[in-house]
N, C-alpha and C positions, 0 to 999 in steps of 0.2 A: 732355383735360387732367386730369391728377392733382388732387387734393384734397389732399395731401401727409397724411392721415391715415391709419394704420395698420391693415390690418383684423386684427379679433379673430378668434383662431381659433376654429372650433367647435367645438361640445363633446363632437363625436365626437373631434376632435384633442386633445383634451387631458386628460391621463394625470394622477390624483390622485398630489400629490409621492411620498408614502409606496410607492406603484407603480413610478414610474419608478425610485425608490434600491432598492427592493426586487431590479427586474430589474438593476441594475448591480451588488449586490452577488454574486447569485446568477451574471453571468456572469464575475466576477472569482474566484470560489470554482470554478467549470467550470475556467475555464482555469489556475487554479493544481494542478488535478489531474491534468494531461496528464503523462505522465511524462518524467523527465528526460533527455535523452542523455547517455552513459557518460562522462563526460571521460578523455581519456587519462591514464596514471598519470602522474601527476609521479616526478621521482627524489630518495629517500627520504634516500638515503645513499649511503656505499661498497658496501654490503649488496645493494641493490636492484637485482634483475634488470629491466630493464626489459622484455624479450622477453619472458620470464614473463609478466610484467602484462599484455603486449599479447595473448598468447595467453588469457588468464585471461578477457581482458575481450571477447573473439570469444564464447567458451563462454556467456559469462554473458546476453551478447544475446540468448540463445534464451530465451523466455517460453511459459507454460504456452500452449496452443493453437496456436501454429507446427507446422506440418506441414515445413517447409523456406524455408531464407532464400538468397538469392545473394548475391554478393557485394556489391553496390550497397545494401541491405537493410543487412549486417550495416556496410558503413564509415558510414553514416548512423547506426544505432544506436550506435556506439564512436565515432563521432570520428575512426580512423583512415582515412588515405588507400589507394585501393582496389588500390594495390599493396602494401602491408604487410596488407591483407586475405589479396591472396593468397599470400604466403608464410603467412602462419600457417594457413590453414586445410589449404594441403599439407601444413603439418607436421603438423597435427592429424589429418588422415587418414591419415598415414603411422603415427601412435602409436593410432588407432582411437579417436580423441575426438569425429572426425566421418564423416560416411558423404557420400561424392556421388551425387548423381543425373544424370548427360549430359544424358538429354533436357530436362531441367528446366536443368540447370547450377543446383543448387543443393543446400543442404545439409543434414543433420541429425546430431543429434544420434547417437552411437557406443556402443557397447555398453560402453565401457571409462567416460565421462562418466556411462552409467548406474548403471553398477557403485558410482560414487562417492557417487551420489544415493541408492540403495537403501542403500547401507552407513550414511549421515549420518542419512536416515531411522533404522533401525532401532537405531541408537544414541542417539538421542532421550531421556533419561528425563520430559522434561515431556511429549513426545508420548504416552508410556504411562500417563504418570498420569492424563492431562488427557481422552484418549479416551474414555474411558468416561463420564466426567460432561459432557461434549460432546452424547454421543450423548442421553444423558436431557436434554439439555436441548432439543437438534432435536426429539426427539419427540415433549414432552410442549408445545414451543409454536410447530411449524409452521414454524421457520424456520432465515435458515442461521447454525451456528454456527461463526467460524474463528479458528485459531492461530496468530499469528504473531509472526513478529522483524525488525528492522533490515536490511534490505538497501541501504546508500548511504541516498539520500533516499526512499525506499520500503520498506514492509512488506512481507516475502514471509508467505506464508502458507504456511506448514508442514503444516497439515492440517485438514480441511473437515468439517464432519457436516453433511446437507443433509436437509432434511424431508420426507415425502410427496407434500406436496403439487405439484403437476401446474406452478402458478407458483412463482417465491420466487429469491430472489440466488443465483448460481451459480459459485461462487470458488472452485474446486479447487486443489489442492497446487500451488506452483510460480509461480501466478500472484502480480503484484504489486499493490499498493492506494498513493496519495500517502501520506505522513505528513501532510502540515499538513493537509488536509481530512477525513479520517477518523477515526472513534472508535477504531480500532485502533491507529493511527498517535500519536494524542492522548495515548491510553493508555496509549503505550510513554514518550512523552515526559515525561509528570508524572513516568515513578518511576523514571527514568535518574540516575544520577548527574551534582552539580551544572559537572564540568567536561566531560562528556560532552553535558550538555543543551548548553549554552554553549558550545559549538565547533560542536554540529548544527542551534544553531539561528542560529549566520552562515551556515554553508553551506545552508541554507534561505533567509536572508533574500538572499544572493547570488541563489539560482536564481532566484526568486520577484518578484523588483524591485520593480512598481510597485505588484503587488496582497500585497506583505507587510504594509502596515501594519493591513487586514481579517483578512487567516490570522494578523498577530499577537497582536488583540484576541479571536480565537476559541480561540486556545489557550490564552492564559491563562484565557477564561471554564472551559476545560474543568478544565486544571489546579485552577481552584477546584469544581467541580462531584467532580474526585477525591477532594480532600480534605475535603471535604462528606459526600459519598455513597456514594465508593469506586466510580463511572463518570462518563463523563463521554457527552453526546450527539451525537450529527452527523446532525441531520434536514435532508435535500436539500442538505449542503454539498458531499460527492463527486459525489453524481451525485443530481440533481432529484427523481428518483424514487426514493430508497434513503433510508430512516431506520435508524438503526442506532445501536447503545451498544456501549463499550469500556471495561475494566477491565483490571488489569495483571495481571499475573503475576512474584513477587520471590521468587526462592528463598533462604528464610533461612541458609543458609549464604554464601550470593553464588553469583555464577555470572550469565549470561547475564538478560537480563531481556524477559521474553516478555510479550505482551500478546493477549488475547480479545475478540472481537467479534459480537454478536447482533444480527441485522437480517434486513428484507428489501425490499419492496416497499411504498412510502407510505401505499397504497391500503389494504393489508393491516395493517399495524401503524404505528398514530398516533404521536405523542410522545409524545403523554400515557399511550400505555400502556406506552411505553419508560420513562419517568420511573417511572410508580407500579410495573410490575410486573415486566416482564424486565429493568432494570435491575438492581434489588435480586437478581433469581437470579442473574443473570453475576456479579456485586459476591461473593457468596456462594460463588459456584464456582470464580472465579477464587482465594479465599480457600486454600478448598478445596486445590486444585493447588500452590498455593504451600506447605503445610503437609505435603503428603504428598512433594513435594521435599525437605521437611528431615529425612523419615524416611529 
């Protein structure tokens, strides 16, 4: 027979409040970083090819470290149906944007898609400015430094300087980072203009549902830490174990607005040394880059 009294749990079971919100906000930040699937283009206008789009957005499915995608792969990544998959990727091999593999039945990327990547690359001028004080900054503190811009609701990163050392973050050219969790991403968003911010940041709180009203109070923390400090922080918001700073890049003429990112491994570099010490360099270098743009 019951006693109808409640037993207390013990004290192994139970998690100081501050821990349990801690972990809920840390898995609500994880999962707003997974990246987003492609939506199909909407149609713009009279103007707008929609096959284009379709095709455009097969190509763009491919992310840095893909060795070959199939078809099932690529209609999950876009959102299209895996018979409009395969029309566009015949056509695209047909024009040499993609290469097939039989045995594999799947695909990569074409020498003519490359052609376009190496050409965008090397017509960069923030790339060229910015490489050089990149490199002195991987060097002189170990860690990875990267470049980037807007791709949809992610940052592609343009180009990487990685540090000696043996561990440390490894984000090569091509790959993508969230926006609302990353200093890179944060970074772009303080110095965008204010109907640009404002239109990226409903299709963010779209993507993002339940856990927007967290990534909403983190961006604007950042947003004020830019105008504060001229970076802003992201310790274990992207990924648990990455702490990292981001600062922008505005080229005084106008033009495109690029933003810089310093980080690595948690273990490796604290906040606090992000706050006192590579923040203010990137804050500096980023200055830097923006200034030799207006030359």
């Amino acid at each position: 027979m019951t006693t109808g009294k409640s037993r207390r749990p013990t004290k192994r079971n139970r998690a100081p409040a501050a821990e349990k919100t801690a972990a809920r906000n840390n898995h609500a930040m994880q999962r707003a970083s997974r990246r987003p699937r492609a939506e199909p283009a909407e149609d713009t206008g009279r103007m707008f090819v929609s096959a284009l789009a379709r095709g455009l957005d097969v190509l763009g499915a491919f992310r840095a470290g893909d060795r070959a995608l199939g078809n099932l792969e690529l209609a999950e990544r876009t959102g299209l149906p895996k018979p409009t998959i395969s029309r566009m990727t015949h056509t695209l091999i047909q024009l040499g944007y993609l290469t097939y593999e039989p045995r594999s039945a799947t695909y990569q990327l074409g020498a003519r898609a490359l052609a376009l990547s190496y050409a965008a690359l090397a017509n960069l001028d923030v790339r060229k400015a910015a490489l050089p004080i990149m490199t002195r900054l991987a060097e002189d503190s170990q860690l990875h430094v990267g470049l980037g811009t807007r791709e949809r609701l992610m940052m592609l990163n343009i180009e990487s300087c990685e540090s000696d050392a043996l561990i440390g973050l490894r984000l090569p050219p091509g790959s993508r980072v969230p926006i609302a969790t990353t200093s890179l991403g944060r970074a772009y968003l303080a110095a965008i203009g204010e109907d640009e911010r404002s239109a990226l940041l409903t299709e963010l709180r779209a993507h993002h549902g339940a856990d927007w009203p967290k990534l909403e109070k983190a961006i604007a923390r950042s947003a004020r830490e830019i105008a504060k400090r001229g970076f802003c922080v992201s310790a274990g918001e992207w990924r648990s174990d990455i702490n990292a700073v981001g600062a922008a890049i505005v080229p005084p003429a106008g033009g495109p607005v690029y933003a810089l990112s310093f980080g690595g491994p948690a273990y490796l570099v604290s906040q606090q040394q992000l706050i006192e010490k590579h923040g203010p360099a990137l804050a500096h270098a980023a200055k830097a880059i923006s200034v030799a743009l207006g030359g």
